[in-house]
C-alpha positions as CSV (number, residue, x, y, z in Angstrom):
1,X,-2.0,20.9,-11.4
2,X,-1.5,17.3,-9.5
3,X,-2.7,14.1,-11.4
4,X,-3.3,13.2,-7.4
5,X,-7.0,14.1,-5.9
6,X,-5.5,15.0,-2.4
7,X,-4.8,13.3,0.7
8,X,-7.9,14.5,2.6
9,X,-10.4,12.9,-0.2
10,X,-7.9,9.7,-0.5
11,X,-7.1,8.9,2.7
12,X,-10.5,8.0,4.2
13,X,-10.9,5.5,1.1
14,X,-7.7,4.3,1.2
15,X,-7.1,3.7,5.3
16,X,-10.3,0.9,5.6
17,X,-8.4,-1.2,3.0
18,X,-4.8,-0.8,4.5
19,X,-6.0,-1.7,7.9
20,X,-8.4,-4.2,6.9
21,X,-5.6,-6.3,5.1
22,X,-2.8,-5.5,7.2
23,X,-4.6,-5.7,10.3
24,X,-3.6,-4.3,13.9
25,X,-1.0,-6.0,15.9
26,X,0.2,-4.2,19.2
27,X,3.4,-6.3,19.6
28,X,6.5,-6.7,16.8
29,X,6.3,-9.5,14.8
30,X,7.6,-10.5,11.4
31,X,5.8,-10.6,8.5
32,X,5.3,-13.0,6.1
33,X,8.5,-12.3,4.4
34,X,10.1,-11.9,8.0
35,X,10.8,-8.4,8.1
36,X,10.5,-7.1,12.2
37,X,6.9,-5.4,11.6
38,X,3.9,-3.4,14.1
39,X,1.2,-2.0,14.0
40,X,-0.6,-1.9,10.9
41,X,2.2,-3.2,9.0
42,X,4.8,-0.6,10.1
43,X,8.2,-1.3,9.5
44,X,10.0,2.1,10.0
45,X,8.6,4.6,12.7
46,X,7.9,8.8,11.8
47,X,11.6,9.2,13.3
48,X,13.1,6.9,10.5
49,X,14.1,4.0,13.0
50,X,12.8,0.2,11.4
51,X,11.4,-1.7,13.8
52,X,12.6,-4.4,15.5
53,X,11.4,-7.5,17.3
54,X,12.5,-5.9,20.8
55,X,10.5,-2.8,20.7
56,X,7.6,-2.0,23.2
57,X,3.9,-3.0,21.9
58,X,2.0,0.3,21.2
59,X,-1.8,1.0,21.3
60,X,-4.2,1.2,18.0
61,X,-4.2,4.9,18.5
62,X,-0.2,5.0,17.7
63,X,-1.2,2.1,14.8
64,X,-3.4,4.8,13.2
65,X,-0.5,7.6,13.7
66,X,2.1,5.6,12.2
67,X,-0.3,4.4,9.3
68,X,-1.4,8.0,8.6
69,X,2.3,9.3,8.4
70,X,3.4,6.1,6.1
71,X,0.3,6.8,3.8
72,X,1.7,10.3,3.9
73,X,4.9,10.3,2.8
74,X,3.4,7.4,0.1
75,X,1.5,9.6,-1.4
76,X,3.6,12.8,-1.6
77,X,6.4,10.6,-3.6
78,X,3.3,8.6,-6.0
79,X,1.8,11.8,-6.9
80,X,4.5,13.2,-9.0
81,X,4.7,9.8,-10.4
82,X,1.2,9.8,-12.3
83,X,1.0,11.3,-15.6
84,X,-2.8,11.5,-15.8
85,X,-5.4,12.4,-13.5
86,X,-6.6,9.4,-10.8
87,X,-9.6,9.1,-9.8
88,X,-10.1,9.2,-5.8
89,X,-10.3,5.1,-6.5
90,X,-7.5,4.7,-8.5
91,X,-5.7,6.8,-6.1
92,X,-6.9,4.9,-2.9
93,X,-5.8,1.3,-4.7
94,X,-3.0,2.4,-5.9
95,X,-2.1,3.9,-2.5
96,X,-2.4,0.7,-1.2
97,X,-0.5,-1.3,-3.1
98,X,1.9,1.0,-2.6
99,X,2.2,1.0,1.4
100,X,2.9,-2.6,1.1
101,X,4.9,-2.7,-1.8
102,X,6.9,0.5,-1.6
103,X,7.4,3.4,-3.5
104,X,10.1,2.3,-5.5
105,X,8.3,-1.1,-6.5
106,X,5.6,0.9,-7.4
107,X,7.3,3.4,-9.5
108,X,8.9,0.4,-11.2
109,X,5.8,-1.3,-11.5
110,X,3.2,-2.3,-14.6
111,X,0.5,-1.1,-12.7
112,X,2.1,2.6,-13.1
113,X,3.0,2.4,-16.6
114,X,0.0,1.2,-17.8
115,X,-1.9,3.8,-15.7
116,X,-0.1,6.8,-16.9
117,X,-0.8,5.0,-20.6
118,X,-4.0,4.9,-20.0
119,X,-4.4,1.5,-20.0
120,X,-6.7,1.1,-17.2
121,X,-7.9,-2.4,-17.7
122,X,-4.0,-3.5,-18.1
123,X,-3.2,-1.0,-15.0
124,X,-6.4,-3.1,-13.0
125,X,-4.8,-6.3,-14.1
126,X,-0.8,-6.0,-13.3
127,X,-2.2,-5.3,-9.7
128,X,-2.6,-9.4,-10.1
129,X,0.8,-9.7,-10.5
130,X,1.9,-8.6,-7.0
131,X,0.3,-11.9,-5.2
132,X,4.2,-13.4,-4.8
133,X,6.9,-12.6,-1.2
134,X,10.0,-14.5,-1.0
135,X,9.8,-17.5,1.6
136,X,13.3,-19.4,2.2
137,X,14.8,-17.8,-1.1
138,X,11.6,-18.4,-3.2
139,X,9.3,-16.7,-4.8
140,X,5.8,-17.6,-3.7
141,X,2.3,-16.7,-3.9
142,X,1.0,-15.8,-0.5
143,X,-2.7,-15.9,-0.3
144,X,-3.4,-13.4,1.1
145,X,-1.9,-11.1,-0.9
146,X,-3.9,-12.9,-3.9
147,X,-6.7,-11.3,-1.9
148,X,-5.3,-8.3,-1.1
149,X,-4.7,-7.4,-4.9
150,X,-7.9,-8.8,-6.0
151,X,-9.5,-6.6,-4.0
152,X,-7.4,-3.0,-5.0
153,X,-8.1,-4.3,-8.6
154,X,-11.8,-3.9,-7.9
155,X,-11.6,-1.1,-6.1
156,X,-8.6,0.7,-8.8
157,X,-12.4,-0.6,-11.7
158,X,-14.7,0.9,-9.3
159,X,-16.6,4.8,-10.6
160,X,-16.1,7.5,-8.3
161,X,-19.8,8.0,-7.3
């Protein structure tokens, strides 16, 4: 049995907070840690190409498309990953962290070993620690990732209902 509740009961918890913090942009721009980036924060399309600042804008519709195959392929290499059962919160926060971070930041990360301790308090609070990108060789908090983390942290705290 997966420690994951399933895509289908994740996803619609977990796609409102992705698109709400990494917002919809048509055209390629670069990110705040300058990698070439569309849509709601895509940097590598389905077909495995990254994107650059050359390519064509694309419509929310392909947005959503991209997001829902980036969340996918997320969440089929977390799952194995956790060592206890999530709850569809915990799974929807960490899935978020996750699409911006990467899977192999998160798989690295406190938040995951504390989780699969069962230190959920600790788990809630290394989300904290991911508020920094690199800017000119430094690492530096970026506000709005403080806000981005302080909100999966409160969602990651938050009883399935």
């Amino acid at each position: 049995m997966s420690n994951w509740p399933g895509d289908a009961a994740v996803f619609p918890l977990a796609m409102p907070i992705i698109k709400q913090f990494e917002g919809f942009r048509a055209a390629p721009y670069r990110d705040s840690v300058g990698i070439a980036t569309i849509g709601y924060g895509t940097i590598q399309y389905p077909n495995a190409k990254p994107v650059t600042m050359l390519d064509p804008a694309i419509t929310e519709a392909q947005g959503t498309e991209y997001l829902s195959f980036q969340m996918s392929l997320k969440s089929g290499l977390m799952a194995p990953l956790l060592q206890r059962a999530a709850t569809l919160h915990q799974a929807a926060a960490m899935l978020s962290l996750t699409y911006n971070i990467g899977t192999g930041a998160f798989q690295d990360s406190t938040v995951l070993r504390k989780f699969n301790k069962g230190d959920i308090p600790g788990a809630a609070d290394a989300f904290l620690m991911w508020d920094k990108g690199t800017v000119k060789g430094q690492k530096v908090v970026i506000p709005g990732l403080l806000t981005r983390r302080t909100e999966e942290r409160t969602i990651f705290l938050t009883a399935d209902s």
